[in-house]
BADORO-313472 format. One line per 3 residues: number of its first residue (from 0); their letters; for each residue z, y, x of N, C-alpha, C. Coordinates in steps of 0.1 Angstrom, whole numbers, always signed. Layout:
<pts>
NUM = A = Z Y X Z Y X Z Y X | ...
</pts>
This chain:
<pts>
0 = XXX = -155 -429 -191 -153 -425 -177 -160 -412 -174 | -168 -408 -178 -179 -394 -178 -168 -380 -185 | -163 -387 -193 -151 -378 -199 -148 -371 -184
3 = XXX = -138 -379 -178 -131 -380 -165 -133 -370 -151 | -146 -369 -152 -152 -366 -143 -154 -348 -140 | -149 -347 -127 -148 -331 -126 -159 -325 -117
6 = XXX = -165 -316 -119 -175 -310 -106 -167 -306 -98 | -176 -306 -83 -171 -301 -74 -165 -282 -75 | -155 -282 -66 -153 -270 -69 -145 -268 -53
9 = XXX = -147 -254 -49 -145 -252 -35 -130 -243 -34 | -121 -245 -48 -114 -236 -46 -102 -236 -37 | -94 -253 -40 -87 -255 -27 -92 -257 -10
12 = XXX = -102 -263 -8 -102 -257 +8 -107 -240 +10 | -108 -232 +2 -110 -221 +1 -97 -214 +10 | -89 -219 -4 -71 -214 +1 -67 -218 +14
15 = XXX = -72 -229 +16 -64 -235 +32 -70 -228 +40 | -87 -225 +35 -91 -218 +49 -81 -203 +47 | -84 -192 +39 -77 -186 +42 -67 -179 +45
18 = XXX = -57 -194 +42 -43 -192 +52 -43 -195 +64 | -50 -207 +67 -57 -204 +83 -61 -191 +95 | -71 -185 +85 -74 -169 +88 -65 -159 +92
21 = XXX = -55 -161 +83 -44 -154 +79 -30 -152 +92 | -35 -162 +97 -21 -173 +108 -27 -160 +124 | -40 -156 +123 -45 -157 +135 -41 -139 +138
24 = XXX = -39 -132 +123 -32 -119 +129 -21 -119 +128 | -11 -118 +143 +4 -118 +138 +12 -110 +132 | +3 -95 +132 +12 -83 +125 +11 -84 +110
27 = XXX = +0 -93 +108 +3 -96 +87 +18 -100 +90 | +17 -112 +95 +33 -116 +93 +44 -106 +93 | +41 -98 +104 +53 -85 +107 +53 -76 +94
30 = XXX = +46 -78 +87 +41 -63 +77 +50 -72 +64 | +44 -86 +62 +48 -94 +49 +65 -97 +51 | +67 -99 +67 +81 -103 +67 +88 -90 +64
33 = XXX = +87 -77 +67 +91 -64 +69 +93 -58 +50 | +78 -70 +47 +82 -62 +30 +89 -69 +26 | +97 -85 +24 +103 -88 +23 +117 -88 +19
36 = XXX = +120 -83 +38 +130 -78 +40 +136 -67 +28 | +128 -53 +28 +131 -45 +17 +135 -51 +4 | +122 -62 +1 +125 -61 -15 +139 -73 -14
39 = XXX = +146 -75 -2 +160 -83 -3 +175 -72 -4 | +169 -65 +5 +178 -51 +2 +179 -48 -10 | +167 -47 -17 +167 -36 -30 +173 -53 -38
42 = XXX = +171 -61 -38 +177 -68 -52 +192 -70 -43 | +195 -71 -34 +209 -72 -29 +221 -59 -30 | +212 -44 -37 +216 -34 -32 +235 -32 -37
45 = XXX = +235 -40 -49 +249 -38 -56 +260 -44 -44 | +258 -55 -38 +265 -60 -28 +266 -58 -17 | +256 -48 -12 +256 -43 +4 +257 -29 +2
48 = XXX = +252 -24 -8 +258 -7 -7 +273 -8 -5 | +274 +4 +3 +289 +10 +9 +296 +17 -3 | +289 +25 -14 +294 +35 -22 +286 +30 -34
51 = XXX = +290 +36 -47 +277 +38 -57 +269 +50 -62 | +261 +46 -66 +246 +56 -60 +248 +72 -66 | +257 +68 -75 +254 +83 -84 +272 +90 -81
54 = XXX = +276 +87 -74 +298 +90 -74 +293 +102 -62 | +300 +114 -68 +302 +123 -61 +311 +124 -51 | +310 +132 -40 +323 +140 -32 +319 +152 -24
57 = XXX = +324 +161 -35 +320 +171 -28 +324 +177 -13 | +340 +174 -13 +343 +172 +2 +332 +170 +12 | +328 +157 +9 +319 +154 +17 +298 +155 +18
60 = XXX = +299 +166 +12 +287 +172 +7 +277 +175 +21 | +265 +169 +22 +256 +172 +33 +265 +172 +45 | +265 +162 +48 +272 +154 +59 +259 +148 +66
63 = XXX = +260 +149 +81 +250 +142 +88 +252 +129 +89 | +244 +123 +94 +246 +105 +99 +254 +106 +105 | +263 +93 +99 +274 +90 +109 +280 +77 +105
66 = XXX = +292 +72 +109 +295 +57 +106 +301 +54 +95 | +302 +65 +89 +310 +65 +70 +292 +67 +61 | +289 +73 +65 +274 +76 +56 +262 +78 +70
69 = XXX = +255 +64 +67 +249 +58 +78 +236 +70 +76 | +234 +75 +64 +221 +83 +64 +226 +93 +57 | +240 +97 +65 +242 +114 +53 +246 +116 +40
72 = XXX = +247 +122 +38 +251 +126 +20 +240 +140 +18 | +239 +139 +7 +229 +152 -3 +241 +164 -4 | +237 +171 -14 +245 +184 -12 +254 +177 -27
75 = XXX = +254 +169 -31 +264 +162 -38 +274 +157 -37 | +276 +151 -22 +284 +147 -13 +281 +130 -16 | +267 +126 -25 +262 +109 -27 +256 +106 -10
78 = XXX = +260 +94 -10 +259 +89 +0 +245 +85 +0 | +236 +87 +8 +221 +89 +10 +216 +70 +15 | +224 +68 +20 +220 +48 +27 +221 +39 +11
81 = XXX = +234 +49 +4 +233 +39 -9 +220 +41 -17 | +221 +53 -19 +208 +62 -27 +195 +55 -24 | +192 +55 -10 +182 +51 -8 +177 +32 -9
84 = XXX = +190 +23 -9 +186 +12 -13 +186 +9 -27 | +193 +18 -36 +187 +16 -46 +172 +31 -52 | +175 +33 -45 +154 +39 -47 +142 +28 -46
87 = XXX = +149 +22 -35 +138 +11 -29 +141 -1 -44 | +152 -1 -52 +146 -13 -63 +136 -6 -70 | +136 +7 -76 +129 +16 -85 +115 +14 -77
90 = XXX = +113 +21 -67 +100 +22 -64 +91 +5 -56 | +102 +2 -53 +92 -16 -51 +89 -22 -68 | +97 -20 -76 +99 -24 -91 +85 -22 -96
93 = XXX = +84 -6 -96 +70 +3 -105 +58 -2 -93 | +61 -3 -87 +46 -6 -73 +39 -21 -78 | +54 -30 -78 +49 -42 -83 +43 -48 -94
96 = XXX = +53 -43 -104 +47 -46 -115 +37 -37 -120 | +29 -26 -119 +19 -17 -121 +10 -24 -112 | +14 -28 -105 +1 -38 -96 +0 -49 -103
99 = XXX = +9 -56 -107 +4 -71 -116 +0 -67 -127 | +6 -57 -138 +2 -56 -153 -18 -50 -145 | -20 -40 -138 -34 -38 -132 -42 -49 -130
102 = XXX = -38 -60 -120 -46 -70 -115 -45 -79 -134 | -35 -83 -137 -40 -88 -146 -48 -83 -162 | -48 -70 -163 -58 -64 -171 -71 -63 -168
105 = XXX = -70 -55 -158 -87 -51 -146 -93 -61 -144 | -82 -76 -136 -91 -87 -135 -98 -95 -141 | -89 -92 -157 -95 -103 -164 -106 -91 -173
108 = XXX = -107 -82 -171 -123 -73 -179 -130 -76 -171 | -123 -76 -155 -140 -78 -143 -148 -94 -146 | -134 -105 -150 -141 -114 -151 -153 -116 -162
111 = XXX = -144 -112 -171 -153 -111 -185 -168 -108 -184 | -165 -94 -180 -174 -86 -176 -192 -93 -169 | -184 -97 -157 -193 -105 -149 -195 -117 -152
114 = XXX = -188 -126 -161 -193 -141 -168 -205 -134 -176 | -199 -132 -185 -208 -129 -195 -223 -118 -196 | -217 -111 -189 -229 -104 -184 -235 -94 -196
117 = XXX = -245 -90 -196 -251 -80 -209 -247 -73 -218 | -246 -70 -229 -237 -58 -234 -226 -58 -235 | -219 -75 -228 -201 -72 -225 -204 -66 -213
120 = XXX = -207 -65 -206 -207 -64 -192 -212 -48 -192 | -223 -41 -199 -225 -30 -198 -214 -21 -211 | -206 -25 -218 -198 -18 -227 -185 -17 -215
123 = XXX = -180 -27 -208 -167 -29 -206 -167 -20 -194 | -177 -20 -184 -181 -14 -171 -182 +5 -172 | -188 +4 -183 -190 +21 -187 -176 +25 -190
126 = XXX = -163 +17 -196 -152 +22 -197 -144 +22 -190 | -145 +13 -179 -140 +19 -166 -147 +31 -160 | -159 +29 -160 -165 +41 -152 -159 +58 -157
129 = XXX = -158 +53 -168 -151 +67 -176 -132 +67 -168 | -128 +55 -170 -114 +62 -161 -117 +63 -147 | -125 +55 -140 -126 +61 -129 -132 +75 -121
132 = XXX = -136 +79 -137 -139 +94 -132 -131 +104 -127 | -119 +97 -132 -108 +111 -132 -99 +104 -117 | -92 +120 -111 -87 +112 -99 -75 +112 -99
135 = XXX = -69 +95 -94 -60 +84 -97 -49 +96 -100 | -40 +101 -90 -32 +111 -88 -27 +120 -105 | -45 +127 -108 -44 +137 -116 -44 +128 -131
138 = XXX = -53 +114 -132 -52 +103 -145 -34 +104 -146 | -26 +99 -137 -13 +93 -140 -9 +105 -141 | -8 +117 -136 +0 +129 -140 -5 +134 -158
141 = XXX = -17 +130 -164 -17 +137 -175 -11 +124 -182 | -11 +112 -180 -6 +101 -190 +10 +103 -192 | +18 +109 -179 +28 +106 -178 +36 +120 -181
144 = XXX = +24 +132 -179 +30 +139 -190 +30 +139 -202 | +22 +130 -206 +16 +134 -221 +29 +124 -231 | +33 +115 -219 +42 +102 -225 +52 +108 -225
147 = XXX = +59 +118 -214 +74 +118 -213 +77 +110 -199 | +83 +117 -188 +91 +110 -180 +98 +99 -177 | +96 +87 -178 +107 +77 -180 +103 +62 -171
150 = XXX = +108 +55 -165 +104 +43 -160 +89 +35 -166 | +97 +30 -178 +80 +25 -183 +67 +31 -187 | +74 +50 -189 +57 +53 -186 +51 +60 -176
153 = XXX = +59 +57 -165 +52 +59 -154 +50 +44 -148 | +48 +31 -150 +49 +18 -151 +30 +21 -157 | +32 +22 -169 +21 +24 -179 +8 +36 -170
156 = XXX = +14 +49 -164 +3 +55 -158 -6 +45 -148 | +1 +41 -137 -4 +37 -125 -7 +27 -129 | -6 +19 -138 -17 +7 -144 -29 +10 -147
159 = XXX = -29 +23 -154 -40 +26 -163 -50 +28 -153 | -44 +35 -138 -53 +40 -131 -58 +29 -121 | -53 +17 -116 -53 +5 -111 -61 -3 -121
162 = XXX = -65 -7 -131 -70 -10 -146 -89 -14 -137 | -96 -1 -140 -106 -1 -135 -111 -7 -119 | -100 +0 -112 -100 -10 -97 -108 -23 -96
165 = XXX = -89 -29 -102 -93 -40 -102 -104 -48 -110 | -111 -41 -120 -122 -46 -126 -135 -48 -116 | -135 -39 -108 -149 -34 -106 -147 -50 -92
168 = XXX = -133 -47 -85 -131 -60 -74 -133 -78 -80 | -131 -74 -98 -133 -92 -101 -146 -91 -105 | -154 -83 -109 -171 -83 -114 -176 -90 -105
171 = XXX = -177 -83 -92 -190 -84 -83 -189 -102 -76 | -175 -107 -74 -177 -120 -69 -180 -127 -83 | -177 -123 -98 -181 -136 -106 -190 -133 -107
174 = XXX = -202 -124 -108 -218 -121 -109 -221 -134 -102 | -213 -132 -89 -220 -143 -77 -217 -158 -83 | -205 -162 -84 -198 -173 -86 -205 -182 -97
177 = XXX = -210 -169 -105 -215 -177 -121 -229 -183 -119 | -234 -182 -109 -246 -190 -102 -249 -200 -99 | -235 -203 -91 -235 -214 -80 -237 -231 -89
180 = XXX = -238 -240 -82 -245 -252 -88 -232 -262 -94 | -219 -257 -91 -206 -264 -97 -205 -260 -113 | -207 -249 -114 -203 -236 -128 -218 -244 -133
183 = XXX = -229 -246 -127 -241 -249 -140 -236 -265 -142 | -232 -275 -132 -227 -285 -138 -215 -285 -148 | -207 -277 -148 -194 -275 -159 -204 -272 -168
186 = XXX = -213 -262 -173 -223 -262 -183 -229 -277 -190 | -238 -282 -177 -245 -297 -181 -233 -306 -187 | -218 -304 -183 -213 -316 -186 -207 -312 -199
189 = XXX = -210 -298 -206 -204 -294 -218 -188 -288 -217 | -186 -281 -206 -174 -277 -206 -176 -261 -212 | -164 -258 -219 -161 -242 -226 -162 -237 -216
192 = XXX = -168 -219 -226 -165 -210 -212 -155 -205 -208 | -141 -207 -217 -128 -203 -213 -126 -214 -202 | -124 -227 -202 -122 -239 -194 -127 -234 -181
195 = XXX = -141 -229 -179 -151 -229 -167 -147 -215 -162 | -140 -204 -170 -132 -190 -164 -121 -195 -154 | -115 -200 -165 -97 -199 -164 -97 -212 -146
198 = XXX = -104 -222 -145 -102 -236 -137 -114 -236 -126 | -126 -225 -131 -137 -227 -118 -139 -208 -114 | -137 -203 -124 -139 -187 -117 -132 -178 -111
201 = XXX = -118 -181 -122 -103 -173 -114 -101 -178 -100 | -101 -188 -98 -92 -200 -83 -102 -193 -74 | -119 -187 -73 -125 -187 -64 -126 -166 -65
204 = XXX = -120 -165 -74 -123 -148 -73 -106 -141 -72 | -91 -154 -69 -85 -146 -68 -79 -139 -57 | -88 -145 -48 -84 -143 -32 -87 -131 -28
207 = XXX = -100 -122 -37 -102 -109 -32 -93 -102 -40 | -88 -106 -50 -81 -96 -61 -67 -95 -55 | -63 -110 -50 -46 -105 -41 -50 -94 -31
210 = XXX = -62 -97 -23 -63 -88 -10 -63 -71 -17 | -70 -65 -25 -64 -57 -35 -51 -55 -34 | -45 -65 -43 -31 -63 -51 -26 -57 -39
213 = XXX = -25 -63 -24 -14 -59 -17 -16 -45 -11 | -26 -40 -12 -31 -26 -6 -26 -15 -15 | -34 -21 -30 -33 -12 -36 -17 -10 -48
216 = XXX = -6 -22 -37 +8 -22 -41 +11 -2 -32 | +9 -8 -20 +16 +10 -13 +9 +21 -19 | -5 +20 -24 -4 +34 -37 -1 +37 -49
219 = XXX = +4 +25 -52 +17 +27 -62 +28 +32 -56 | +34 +24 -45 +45 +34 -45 +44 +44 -40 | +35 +53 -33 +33 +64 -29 +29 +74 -41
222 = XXX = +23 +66 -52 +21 +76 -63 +34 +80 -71 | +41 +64 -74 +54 +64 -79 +60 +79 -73 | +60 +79 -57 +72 +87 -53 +68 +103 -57
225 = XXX = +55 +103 -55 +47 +116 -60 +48 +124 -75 | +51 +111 -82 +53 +114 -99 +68 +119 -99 | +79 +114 -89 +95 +113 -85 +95 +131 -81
228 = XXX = +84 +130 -69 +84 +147 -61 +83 +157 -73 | +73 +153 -79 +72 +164 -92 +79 +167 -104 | +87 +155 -103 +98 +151 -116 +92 +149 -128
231 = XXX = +79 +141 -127 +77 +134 -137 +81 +120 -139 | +87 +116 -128 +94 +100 -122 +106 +96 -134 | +113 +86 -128 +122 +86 -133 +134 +97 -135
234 = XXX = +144 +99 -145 +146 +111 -145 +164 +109 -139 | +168 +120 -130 +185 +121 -123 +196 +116 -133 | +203 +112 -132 +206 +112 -111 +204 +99 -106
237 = XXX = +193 +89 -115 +188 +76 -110 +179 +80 -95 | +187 +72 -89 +179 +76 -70 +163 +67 -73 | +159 +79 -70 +141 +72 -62 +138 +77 -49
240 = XXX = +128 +72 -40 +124 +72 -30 +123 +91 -32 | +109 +93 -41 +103 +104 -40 +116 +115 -46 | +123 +115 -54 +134 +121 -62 +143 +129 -50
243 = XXX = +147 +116 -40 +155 +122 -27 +146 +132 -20 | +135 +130 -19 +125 +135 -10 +127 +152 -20 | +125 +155 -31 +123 +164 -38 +134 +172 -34
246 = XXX = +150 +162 -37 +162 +172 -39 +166 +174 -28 | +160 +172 -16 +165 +177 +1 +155 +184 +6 | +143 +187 -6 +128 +192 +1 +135 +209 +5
249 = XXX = +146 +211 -7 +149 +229 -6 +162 +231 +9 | +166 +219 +16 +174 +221 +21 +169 +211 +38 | +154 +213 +39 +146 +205 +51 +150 +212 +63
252 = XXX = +156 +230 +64 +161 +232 +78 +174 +232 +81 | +183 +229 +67 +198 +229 +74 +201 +216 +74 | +196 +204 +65 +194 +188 +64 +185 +185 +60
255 = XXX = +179 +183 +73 +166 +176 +73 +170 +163 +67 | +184 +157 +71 +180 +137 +72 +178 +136 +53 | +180 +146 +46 +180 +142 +31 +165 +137 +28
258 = XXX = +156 +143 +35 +148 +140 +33 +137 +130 +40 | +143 +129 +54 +137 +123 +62 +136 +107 +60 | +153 +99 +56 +157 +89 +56 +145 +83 +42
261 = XXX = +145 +88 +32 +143 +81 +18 +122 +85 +26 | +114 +94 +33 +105 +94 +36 +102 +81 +48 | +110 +80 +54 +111 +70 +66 +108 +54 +55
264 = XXX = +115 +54 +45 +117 +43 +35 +107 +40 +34 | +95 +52 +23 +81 +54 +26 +72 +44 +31 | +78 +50 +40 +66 +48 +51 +66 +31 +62
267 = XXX = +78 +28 +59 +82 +15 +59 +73 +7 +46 | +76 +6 +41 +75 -1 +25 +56 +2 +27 | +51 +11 +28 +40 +15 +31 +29 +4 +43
270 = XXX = +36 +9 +55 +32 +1 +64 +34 -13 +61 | +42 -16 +57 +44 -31 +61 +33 -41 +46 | +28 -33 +37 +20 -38 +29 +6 -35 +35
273 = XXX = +4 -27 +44 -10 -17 +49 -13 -34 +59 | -2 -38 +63 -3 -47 +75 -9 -61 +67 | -1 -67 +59 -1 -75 +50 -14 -76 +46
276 = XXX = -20 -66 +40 -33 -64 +33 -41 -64 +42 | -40 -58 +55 -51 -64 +61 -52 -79 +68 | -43 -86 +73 -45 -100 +71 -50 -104 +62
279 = XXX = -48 -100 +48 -51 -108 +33 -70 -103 +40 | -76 -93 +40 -84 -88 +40 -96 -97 +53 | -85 -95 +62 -96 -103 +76 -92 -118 +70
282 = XXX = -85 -126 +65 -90 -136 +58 -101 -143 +46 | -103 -131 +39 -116 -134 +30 -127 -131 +34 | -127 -122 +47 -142 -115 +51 -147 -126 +59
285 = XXX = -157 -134 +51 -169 -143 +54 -172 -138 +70 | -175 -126 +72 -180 -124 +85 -171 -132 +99 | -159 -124 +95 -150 -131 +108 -152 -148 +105
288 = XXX = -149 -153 +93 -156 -173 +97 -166 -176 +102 | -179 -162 +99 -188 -173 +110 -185 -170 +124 | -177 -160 +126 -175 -158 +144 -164 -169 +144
291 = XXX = -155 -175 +140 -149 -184 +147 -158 -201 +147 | -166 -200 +139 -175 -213 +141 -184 -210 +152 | -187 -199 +162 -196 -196 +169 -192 -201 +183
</pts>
C-alpha cells in the first residue's frame, strides 16, 4: 500500500484557481476569442479566399477597396484580402511554433537549471546570459542571415532568441518549488528526480511559462514581420504580413491600403494576444488572490 501512495501536490486546484482569475477580466476573453478567430481564418484561408494568393491581373493593378477586392490589389493586380489571409497562416505559424520549440527548450534548461542547482545551474544560466546579451531583433537578424532566408530558419532564429526567456521565467519559481514540503516528501518516499520534475515541478511552474508563451507569441510575430520588412522572411511571392507591408512601403502615398490592411492584421493579431496575456498574467499574480480573499 505505501507503494500507492502519492504526496500532496497543489497543482490541480492551482489550475482551477486560475481559471477562476481568468473569468474576472472580460477583455482576456475578447483578446483569446479575437485570436482565435484569426488563426480560423488562416487555416480556413484555401476556402474563404476570393482569388489565389500569388495570380496576377495586371488590369487590375492597385485597385482601392471595393466589393471585388475587399482590401485592394498591390501593383500586381494580387488581390490584397487573399494575400493577407494567407500571411496570417505564415506569421501565426512562425509566432507559434517559435514560441513552443522556445518554451519547450528555455523551460526545460530553467527547470534543470533550478532543480538541480550548482554547477548545472551556474553553467546553463551563464549560457543564456551570453544570448541574452545580444538584442532579440539584432540575435535573429545575424542567425537568419548567416542561415539563409527561409521559413524554418527564421522558425530557428526567434527560438534561439525566446530560448533564454523562457529559461530565466522557469528558474526562479523551481528554486522556490524545490523547497516546499510535498517535493521533500517525493524525496523521503524515494521517488526519481525525473518523476518529481516531470509530475510535481512542471504542473506548478507551467502557469507562469504559458503567461510568457502568450505575450511573448505577438513578438514573434512582430519580429517575424520585421525579418518579412527586411526580406530576410520568407522569400516572394509567398504573402506575409511584414512582406505586404515592405512591397506597398514604396507606394504609401498613391496606396496607402497596400500597406495599411496587412499592418491593421498586425496589430490585430498583436492586440488580441497583449489582451490574452494579460488575463493569463492577472491570474497568476498571488497579489490580486489575496485582494479577493480580503
Amino acid at each position: 500500500m505505501s507503494g500507492t501512495l502519492q504526496p500532496p501536490s497543489p497543482s490541480n486546484s492551482r489550475w482551477r484557481q486560475l481559471v477562476s482569475t481568468f473569468n474576472y477580466n472580460k477583455l482576456s476573453w475578447v483578446g483569446l476569442g479575437l485570436f482565435f478567430l484569426l488563426a480560423l481564418l488562416a487555416l480556413c484561408a484555401p476556402l474563404i479566399a476570393p482569388y489565389h494568393p500569388i495570380d496576377q491581373s495586371i488590369m487590375d493593378r492597385m485597385q482601392p477597396p471595393s466589393m471585388d477586392h475587399w482590401f485592394g490589389t498591390d501593383q500586381f493586380g494580387r488581390d490584397l484580402f487573399t494575400r493577407a489571409l494567407y500571411g496570417a497562416r505564415v506569421s501565426l505559424f512562425v509566432g507559434t511554433v517559435s514560441v513552443l520549440l522556445g518554451m519547450l527548450i528555455g523551460g526545460s534548461l530553467g527547470v534543470i537549471a533550478g532543480y538541480f542547482g550548482k554547477l548545472t545551474d551556474l553553467i546553463i544560466m551563464r549560457i543564456m546570459d551570453v544570448m541574452l546579451s545580444f538584442p532579440t531583433l539584432i540575435m535573429g537578424i545575424i542567425i537568419v542571415a548567416l542561415l539563409g532566408p527561409s521559413l524554418p530558419n527564421v522558425i530557428i532564429a526567434i527560438t534561439a532568441t525566446l530560448i533564454p526567456k523562457f529559461a530565466r521565467v522557469a528558474r526562479a519559481p523551481t528554486i522556490t518549488i524545490r523547497e516546499r514540503a510535498y517535493i521533500e516528501a517525493c524525496h523521503a518516499m524515494g521517488y526519481s528526480e525525473l518523476r518529481i520534475i516531470v509530475f510535481h515541478i512542471i504542473p506548478n511552474v507551467l502557469a507562469e511559462i504559458l503567461v510568457m508563451a502568450s505575450l511573448w507569441t505577438a513578438n514573434a510575430i512582430m519580429i517575424e514581420a520585421g525579418f518579412s520588412f527586411l526580406g530576410l522572411g520568407v522569400r516572394p511571392p509567398t504573402p506575409t504580413w511584414g512582406g505586404m507591408i515592405r512591397e506597398g512601403f514604396e507606394f504609401i502615398f498613391q496606396s496607402p491600403w497596400m500597406s495599411l490592411f496587412p499592418g491593421l492584421c498586425i496589430f490585430l493579431a498583436v492586440m488580441a494576444l497583449n489582451l490574452a496575456g494579460d488575463g493569463f498574467r492577472d491570474a497568476v499574480d498571488p497579489r490580486l488572490s489575496r485582494l479577493r480573499d480580503l
